[in-house]
Every structure is written in C-alpha cells, then in structure tokens.
C-alpha positions as CSV (number, residue, x, y, z in Angstrom):
1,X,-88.9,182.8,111.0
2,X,-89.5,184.0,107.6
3,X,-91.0,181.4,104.6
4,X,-92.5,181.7,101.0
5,X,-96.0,180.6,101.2
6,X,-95.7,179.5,97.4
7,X,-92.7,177.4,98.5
8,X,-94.2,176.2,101.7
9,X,-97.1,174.8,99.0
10,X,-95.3,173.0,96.7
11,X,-93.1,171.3,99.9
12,X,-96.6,170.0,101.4
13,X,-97.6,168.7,97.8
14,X,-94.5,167.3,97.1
15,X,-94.1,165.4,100.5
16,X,-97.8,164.0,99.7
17,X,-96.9,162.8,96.6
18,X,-93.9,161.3,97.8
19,X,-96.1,159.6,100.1
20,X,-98.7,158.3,97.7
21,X,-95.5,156.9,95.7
22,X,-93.8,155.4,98.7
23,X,-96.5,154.5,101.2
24,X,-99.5,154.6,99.0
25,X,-101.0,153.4,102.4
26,X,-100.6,156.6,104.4
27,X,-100.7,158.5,101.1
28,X,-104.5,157.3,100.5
29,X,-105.4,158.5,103.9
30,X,-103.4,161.8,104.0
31,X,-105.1,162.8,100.9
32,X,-108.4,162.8,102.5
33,X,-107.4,166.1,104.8
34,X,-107.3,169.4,103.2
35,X,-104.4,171.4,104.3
36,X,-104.8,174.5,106.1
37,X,-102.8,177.3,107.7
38,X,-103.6,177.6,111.6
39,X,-102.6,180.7,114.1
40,X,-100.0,179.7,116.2
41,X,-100.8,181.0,119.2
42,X,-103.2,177.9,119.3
43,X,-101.2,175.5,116.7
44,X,-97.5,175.6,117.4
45,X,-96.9,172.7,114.8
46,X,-99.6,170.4,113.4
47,X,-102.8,169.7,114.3
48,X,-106.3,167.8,113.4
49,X,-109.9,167.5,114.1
50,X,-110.4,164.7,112.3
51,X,-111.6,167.0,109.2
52,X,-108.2,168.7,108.3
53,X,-104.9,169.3,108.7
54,X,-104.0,172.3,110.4
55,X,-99.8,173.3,110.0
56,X,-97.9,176.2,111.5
57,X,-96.1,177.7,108.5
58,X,-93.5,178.3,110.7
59,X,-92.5,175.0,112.0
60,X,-93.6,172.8,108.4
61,X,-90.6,175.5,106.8
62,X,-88.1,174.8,109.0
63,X,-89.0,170.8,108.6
64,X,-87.2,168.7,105.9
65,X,-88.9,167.0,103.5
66,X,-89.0,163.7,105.0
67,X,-89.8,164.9,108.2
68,X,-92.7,166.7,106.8
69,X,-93.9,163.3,105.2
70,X,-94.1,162.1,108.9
71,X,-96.2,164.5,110.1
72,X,-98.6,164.5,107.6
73,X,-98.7,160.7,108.2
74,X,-99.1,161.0,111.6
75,X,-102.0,163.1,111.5
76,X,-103.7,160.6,108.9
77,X,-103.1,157.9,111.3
78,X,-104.8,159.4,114.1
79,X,-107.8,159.7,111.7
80,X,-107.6,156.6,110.5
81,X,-107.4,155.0,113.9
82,X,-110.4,156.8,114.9
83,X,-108.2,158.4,118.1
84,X,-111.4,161.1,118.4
85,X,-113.8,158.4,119.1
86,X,-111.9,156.2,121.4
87,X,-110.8,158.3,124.3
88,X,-114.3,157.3,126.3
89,X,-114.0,158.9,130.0
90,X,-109.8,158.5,130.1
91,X,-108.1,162.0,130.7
92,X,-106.8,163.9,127.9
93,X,-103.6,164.7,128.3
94,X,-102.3,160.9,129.1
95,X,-104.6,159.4,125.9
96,X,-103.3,161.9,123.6
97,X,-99.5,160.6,124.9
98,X,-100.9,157.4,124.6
99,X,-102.5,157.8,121.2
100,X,-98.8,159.6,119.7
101,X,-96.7,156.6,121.3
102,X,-98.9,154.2,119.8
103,X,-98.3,155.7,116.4
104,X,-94.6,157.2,116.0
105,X,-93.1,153.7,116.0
106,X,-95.3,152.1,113.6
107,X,-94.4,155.2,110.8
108,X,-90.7,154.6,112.1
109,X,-91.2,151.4,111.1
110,X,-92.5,151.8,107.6
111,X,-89.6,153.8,107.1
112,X,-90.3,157.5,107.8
113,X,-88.1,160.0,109.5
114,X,-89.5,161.4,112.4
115,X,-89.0,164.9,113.6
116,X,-87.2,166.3,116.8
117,X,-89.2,165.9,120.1
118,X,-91.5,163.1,118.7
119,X,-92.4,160.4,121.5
120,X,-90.9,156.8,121.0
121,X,-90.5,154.5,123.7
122,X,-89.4,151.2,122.7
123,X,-91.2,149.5,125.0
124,X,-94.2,150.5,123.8
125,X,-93.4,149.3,120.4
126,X,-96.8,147.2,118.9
127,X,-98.6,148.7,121.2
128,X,-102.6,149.8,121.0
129,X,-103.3,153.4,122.4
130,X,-105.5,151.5,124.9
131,X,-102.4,149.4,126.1
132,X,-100.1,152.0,126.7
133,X,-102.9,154.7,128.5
134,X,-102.5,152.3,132.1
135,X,-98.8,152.6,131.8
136,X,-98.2,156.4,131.5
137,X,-97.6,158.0,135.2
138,X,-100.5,160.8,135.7
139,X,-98.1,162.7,136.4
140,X,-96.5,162.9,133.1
141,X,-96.1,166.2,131.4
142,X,-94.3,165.1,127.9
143,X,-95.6,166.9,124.9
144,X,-97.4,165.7,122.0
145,X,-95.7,166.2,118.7
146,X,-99.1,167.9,117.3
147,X,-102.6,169.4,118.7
148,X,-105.7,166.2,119.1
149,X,-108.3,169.5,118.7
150,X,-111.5,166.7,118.0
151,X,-112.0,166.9,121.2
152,X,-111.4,169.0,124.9
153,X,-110.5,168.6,128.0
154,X,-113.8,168.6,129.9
155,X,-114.8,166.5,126.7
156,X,-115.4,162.5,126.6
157,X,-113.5,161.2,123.2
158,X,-116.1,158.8,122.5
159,X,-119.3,156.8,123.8
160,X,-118.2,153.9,123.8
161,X,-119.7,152.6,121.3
162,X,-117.8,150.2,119.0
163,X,-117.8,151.0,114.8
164,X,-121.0,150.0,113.5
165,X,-120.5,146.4,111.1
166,X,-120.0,146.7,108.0
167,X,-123.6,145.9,106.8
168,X,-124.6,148.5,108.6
169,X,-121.9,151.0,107.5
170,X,-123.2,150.7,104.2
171,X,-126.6,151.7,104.8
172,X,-125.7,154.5,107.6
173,X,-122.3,155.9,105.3
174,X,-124.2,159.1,103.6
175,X,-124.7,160.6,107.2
176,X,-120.7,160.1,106.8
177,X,-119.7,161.2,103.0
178,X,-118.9,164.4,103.7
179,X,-118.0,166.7,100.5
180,X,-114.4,165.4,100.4
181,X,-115.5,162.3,99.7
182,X,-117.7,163.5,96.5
183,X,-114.4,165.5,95.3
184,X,-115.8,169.0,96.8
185,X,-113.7,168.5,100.0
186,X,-114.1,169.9,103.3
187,X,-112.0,173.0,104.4
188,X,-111.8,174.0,108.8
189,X,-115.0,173.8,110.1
190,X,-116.2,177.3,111.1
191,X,-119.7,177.1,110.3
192,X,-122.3,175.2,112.6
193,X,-122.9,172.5,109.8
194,X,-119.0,172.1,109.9
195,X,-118.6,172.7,105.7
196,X,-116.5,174.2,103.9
197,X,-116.0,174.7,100.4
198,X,-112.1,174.0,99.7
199,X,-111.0,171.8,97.4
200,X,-110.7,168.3,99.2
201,X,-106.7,167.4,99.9
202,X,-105.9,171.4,98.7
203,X,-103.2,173.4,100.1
204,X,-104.3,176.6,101.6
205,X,-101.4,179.1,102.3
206,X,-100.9,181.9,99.8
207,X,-104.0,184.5,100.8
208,X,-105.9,182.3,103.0
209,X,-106.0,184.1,106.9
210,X,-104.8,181.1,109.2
211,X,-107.6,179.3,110.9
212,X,-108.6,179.6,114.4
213,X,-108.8,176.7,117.1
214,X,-111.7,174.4,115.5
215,X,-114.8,173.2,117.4
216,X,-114.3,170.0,118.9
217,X,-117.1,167.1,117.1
218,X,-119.8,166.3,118.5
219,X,-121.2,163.3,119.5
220,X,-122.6,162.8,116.4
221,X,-120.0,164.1,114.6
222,X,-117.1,161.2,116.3
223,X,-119.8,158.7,114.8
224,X,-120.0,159.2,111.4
225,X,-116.3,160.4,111.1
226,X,-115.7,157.0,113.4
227,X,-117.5,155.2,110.5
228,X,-116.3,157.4,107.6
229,X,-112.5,156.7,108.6
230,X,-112.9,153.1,108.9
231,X,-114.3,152.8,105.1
232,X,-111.0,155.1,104.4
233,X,-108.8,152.9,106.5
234,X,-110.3,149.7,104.6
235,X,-110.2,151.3,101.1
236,X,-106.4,152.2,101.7
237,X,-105.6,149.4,103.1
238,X,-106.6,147.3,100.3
239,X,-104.7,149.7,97.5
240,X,-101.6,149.2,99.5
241,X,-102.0,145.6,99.5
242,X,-102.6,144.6,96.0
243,X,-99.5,147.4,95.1
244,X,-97.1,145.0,97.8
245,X,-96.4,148.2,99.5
246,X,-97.7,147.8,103.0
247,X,-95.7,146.9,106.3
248,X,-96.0,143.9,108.0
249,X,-96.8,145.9,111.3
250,X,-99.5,148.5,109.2
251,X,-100.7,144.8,107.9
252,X,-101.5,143.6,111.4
253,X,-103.1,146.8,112.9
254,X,-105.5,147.2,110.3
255,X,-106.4,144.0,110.7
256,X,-107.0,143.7,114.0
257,X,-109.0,146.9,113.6
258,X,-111.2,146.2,110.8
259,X,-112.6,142.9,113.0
260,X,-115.6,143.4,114.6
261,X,-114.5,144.4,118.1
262,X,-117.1,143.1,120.9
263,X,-116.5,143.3,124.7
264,X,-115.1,140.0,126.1
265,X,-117.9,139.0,127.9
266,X,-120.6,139.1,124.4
267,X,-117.7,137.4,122.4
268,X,-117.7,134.4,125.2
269,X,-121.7,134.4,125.3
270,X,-121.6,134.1,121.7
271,X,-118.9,131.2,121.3
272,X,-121.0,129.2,123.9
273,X,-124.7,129.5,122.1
274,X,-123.2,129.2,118.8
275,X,-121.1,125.5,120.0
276,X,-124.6,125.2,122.1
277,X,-126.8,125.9,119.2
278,X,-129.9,123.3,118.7
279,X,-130.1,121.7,115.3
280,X,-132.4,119.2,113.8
281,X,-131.2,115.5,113.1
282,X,-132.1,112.9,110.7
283,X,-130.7,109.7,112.5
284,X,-132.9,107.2,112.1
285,X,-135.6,106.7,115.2
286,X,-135.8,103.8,117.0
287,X,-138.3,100.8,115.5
288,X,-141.0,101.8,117.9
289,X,-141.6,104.8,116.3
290,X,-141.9,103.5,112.8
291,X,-139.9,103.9,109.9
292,X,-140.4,107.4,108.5
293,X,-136.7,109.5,108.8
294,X,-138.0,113.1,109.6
295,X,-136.2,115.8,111.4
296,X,-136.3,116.1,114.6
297,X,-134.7,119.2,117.2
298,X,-131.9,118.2,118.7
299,X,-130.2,119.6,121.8
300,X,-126.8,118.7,123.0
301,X,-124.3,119.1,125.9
302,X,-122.3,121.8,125.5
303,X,-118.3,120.4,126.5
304,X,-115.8,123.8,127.5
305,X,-112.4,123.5,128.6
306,X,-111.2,126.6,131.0
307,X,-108.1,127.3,131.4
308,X,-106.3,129.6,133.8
309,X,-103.1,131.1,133.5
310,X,-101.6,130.9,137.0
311,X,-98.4,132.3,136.6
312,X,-98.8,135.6,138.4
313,X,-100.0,138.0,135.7
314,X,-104.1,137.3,136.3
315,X,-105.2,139.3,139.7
316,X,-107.4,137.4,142.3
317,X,-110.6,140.2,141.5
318,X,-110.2,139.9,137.9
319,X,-110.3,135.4,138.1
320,X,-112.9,135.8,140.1
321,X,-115.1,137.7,137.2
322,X,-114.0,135.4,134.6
323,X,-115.2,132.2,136.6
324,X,-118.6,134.3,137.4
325,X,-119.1,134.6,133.9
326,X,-118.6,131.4,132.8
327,X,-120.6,130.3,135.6
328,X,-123.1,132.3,134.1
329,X,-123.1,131.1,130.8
330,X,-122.5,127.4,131.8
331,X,-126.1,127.4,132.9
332,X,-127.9,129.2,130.1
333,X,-126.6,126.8,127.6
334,X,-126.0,123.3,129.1
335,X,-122.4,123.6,129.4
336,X,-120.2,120.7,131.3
337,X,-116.8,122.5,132.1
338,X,-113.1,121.1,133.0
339,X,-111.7,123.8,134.8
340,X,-107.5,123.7,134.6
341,X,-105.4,125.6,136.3
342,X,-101.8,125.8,134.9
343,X,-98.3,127.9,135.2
344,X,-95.3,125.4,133.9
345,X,-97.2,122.2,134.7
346,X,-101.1,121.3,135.9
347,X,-102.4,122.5,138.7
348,X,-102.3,119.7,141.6
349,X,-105.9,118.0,141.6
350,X,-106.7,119.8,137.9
351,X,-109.4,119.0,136.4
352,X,-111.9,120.1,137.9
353,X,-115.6,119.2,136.2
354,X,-118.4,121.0,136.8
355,X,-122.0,119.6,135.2
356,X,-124.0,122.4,134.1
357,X,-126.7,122.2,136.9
358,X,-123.3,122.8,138.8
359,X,-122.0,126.0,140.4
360,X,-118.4,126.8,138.8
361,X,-116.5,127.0,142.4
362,X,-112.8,127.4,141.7
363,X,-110.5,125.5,144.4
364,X,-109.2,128.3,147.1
365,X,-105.4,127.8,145.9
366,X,-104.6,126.4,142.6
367,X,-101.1,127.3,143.1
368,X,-99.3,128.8,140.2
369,X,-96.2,131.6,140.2
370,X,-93.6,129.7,138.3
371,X,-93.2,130.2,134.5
372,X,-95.8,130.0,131.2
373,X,-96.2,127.0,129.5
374,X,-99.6,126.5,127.6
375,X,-98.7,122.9,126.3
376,X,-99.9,121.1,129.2
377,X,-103.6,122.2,129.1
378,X,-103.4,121.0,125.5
379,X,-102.0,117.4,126.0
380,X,-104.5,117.1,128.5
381,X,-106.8,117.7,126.1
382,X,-105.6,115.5,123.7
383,X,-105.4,112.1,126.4
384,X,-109.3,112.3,126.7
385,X,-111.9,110.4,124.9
386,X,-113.5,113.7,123.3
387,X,-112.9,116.2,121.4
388,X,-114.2,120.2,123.3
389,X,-116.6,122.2,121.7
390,X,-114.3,125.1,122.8
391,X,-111.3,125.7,125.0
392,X,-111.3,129.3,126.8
393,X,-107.7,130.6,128.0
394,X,-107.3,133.3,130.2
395,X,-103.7,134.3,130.4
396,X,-101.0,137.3,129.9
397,X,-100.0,134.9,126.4
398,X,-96.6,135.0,127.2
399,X,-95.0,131.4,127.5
400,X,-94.7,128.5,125.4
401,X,-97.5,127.5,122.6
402,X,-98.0,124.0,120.9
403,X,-96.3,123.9,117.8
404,X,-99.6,122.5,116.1
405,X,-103.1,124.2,116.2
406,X,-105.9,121.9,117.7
407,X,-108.9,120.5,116.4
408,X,-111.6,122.2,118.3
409,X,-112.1,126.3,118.6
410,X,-109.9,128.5,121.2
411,X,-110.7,131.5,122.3
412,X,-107.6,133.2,124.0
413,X,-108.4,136.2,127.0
414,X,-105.2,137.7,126.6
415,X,-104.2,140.6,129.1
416,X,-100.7,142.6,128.1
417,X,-99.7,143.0,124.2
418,X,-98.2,139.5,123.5
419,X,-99.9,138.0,120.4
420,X,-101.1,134.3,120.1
421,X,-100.1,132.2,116.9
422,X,-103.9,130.7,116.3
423,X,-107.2,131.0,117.9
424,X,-109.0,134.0,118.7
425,X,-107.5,136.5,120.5
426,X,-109.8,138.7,122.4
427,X,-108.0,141.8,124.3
428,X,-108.6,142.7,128.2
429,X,-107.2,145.7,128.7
C-alpha cells in the first residue's frame, strides 16, 4: 500500500488534536510520545517503549480517523499505566494479552472506536491487567493490537517494586524529566543514553528513515519512566477533571492507581499499630498520687473483628495464611480478636475470641458454601457493648453490603474484581 507521508502527518496531528479536544485526558498523555515511523518487518502496526510511539505508515493510512485516535490512546495508556514496569516474572506473551484487554474496553468506553482485531472480552470489562493475567489459558495465541517493545521475552517487566510516594517522587523526578518534559522531547532511543533530539510530541515521516526495533529499558530505566508516567498520569488526570471531561471508569482507575499501593500483609500490620498506637493521657491520677495532671503513656488493648467469607471463593491454603498473619500481628500489638465466620448467616458457634497471649486457631469446619451476605458480621457488631478498633474482611466482595457505613475502620481483603461501597479495599490477586 501506497500513502503520502505529508498526508499521513497531518492525519496523526489532527487525530491528536481531536483527542486533546475530546479526551483532553488521553490527549495530555498522548502528547508526551513523539511520533515515529518504524520498519515493518519488526512493527506491523503500532508500537511503544514507553519513550515513543512507533506507527507503520502502512497500517495508520489505511486506518480512519477515529480509529487512529484509538491507537494512539492505547499506546498512551500503556504508558500511563506503567504496563513496562509491572510485568514482574509473568510470561510475556499472556501479560501483554492481559495488559491490551485491560485497556481496549476502558477507551471503548470513553467513546473511541476501536480498530479491527483489537481484544475485548466483556468479561473482562473493569478489569486490572493483574486480574485478567490468571485467567488467560497459556495456551493462548491471540494477537496484541500493537508491539509492548519496553521489554523482551527472556526480560522481567518490573522488580517489583511499587511507585515511589509522592514525597519521594518529588525529590527523585529529575532522574525522570527526560527532555520531553523540558519541551526538547525525546525521539527512538538509539543511543546508549537513550536521547534523542526530536521535538517532543513531533511527527516524524517525511525524510526520516523508519526506526529499528528499540532496546528494551533497563532496570533503571522502568523506574524513573515508572515514576515519570505516574506524575503524567496525575497531571492529566487533574486537567480532565477540572474541564468535566473524564469518564467515570478513567475516574476510578486513576484513582485507584494514584493510592499508595502496599502488599496486603504491610497494609494489615500498619492498620493494627496505628489502632494499637501508645498515646499519652491526662485523666486525672488517682488521690494517692497527688494532684498534679501530667501526661502519662498510655497503652491499650487493641479490639479486631475478623471476618471470613465462607462462601466457597476463599481456598483452605490461602485462610490458612490470612489467620497466620493475624496471628502474627495479634501478638505484637495486644490485639483481642473475634474471629466470624459467615456465608448467608453466622457460622454455628461464631465468635470465636482469642486474647492476645492467645494462639489464633480457627475451628476445623466453620461451614459455609451457601450465598454472600456481609450484613450479619455487622449486626453482630452492632449488639455488643463496644465499638472495634477495626473490622478485617476477607472475602470475594460479591454479596449483599449494609446500606449504612459503620463507625469504626474496615479493611476489606477482596479476591476477584467486585468493588466494595466503603472501607478500604485492598486487592489479593
């Protein structure tokens, strides 16, 4: 297939722009890659490493113009998302599937037109990358709509490590400003410092030799680009807002990626030392010790709730590692725990109450099987004399929720994609 470079320019700037009108969201982030011509023997359609957009003239000519706003969308999304630096030790081929069914429904969502062969399986629909990875046969040989070249196949996508907080992002972002974010932009990354010198957001057609396959980043490289996108993401986010031009499912994505994300296990050690937390107290001593009010430290029981969801979507080996680490934590910090076990109703001899010089032994059968119904944990809650320093739930969150949110903290353990209408929900898989 033939095209006009010149034309093939303007089509790629005008579908930008129409972007940054429309979806000043996406527009924001698309901006921030430089547009480059790639062979095709290595990029059949689009591609990106994080750094740039790479097109095949070929296949962005024979798109229409909203189709071409897609894929330029969905390459700014994988950025954004920080795809390069969350793979960890999955295999390639199923996280990039992953990673491209994760995104294709949220841009069909906001409205964009997707091109022929693009992945969309409704029931993957508010989804997380992470989600959908267990649920994709090994075995499956679908094809990405584009090229993920940040990394390879004998390559790790990330460490690990979780985004550094925002306090420290400020002080650790020049390692991250790249020249596209000081208006030089960055063009594909030949060199071994990985600059370039074209004009940040630029089309390069007309002239310019298509680019070869890119390095994958480095280590280093997926953490300041990890950290670098995030900033992007937040900037974006917050110009899309204040213009009332961001979709409700874009909305709750970025939110739930721009909170600090900390394995399960800290996030519960935290909840318990900060409800466990010794403070100083100024009630008045007793007459024996005279009449002086001065602070003294205080240290108080720590009261948890536990709940379990017993309807047949928590596995034996994974309960048994929840109750461990309570256990654990019960004892550091003077924790007395009612354990409940609940599907539709109680668990038969629920509670069970464990003092914190107590091992946390779960009864061998608490039952379960039948339907979700939270309410019950929570009226039991509500019959006692006291009022929990925090309630933990462990559950697939699919069932019935009180219609009011309590008094005290809960921290929901939610396996599977259903969301929670209050509390904090921290996510297993």
């Amino acid at each position: 297939m033939t095209y006009d470079a010149a034309q093939l320019e303007t089509k790629l700037a005008a579908a930008r722009a129409r972007l940054i009108l429309d979806k000043p969201f996406l527009g924001a982030l698309a901006l921030r890659l430089p547009m480059v011509p790639a062979k095709k023997d290595w990029c059949p359609t689009t591609a990106t490493d994080a750094r740039t957009f790479y097109f095949n003239p070929e296949y962005i000519a024979a798109l229409s113009l909203p189709e071409t706003q897609f894929v330029l969308a969905h390459e700014a999304l994988h950025c954004a998302l920080s795809h390069f630096a969350r793979r960890q030790h999955r295999i390639k081929h199923k996280w990039d599937l992953a990673c491209d069914f994760a995104i294709n429904p949220l841009l069909v969502d906001d409205g964009l037109q997707p091109p022929p062969n693009s992945l969309l399986v409704e029931a993957y629909r508010g989804m997380t990358a992470e989600e959908i990875y267990p649920l994709i046969e090994d075995s499956d040989q679908s094809k990405t709509l584009d090229q993920h070249v940040y990394d390879s196949e004998d390559d790790a996508g990330g460490s690990g490590d979780q985004p550094a907080p925002p306090q420290q992002q400020e002080s650790r972002g020049e390692r991250g400003n790249d020249a596209d974010d000081r208006g030089q932009g960055a063009r594909p990354e030949h060199g071994p410092d990985g600059r370039g010198s074209s004009g940040g957001g630029e089309t390069e057609t007309e002239g310019s030799e298509p680019a070869d396959r890119p390095d994958a980043l480095t280590p280093d490289e997926r953490e300041t680009r990890s950290i670098q996108w995030q900033q992007r993401l937040a900037g974006a986010a917050q110009q899309a807002l204040q213009a009332g031009k961001l979709s409700a499912s874009l909305a709750r994505l970025i939110d739930h990626l721009l909170q600090p994300q900390l394995p399960w296990r800290m996030l519960l050690a935290r909840y318990f030392s900060l409800t466990a937390r010794d403070d100083f107290s100024y009630a008045r001593p007793s007459r024996r010790e005279g009449t002086a009010i001065l602070p003294s430290l205080r240290s108080s029981q720590v009261s948890v709730v536990v709940a379990v969801d017993t309807s047949g979507s928590i596995k034996p080996d994974e309960m048994s590692d929840f109750f461990s680490e309570v256990d654990a934590l019960k004892a550091q910090v003077r924790a007395r725990v009612a354990m409940l076990a609940c599907d539709e109703r109680l668990a038969s001899g629920a509670p069970w109450m464990f003092e914190p010089w107590e091992e946390l032994r779960p009864p061998a059968s608490v039952g379960g099987g039948g339907g979700t119904d939270f309410r019950p944990v929570f009226d039991w809650v509500a019959r006692q004399d006291y009022r929990p320093d925090l309630l933990v739930y462990f559950t697939d969150a699919d069932g019935e929720f009180p219609a009011v949110e309590p008094p005290y903290p809960v921290l929901w353990l939610v396996k599977g994609k259903e969301p929670v209408p209050w509390g904090r929900r921290v996510q297993l898989n």
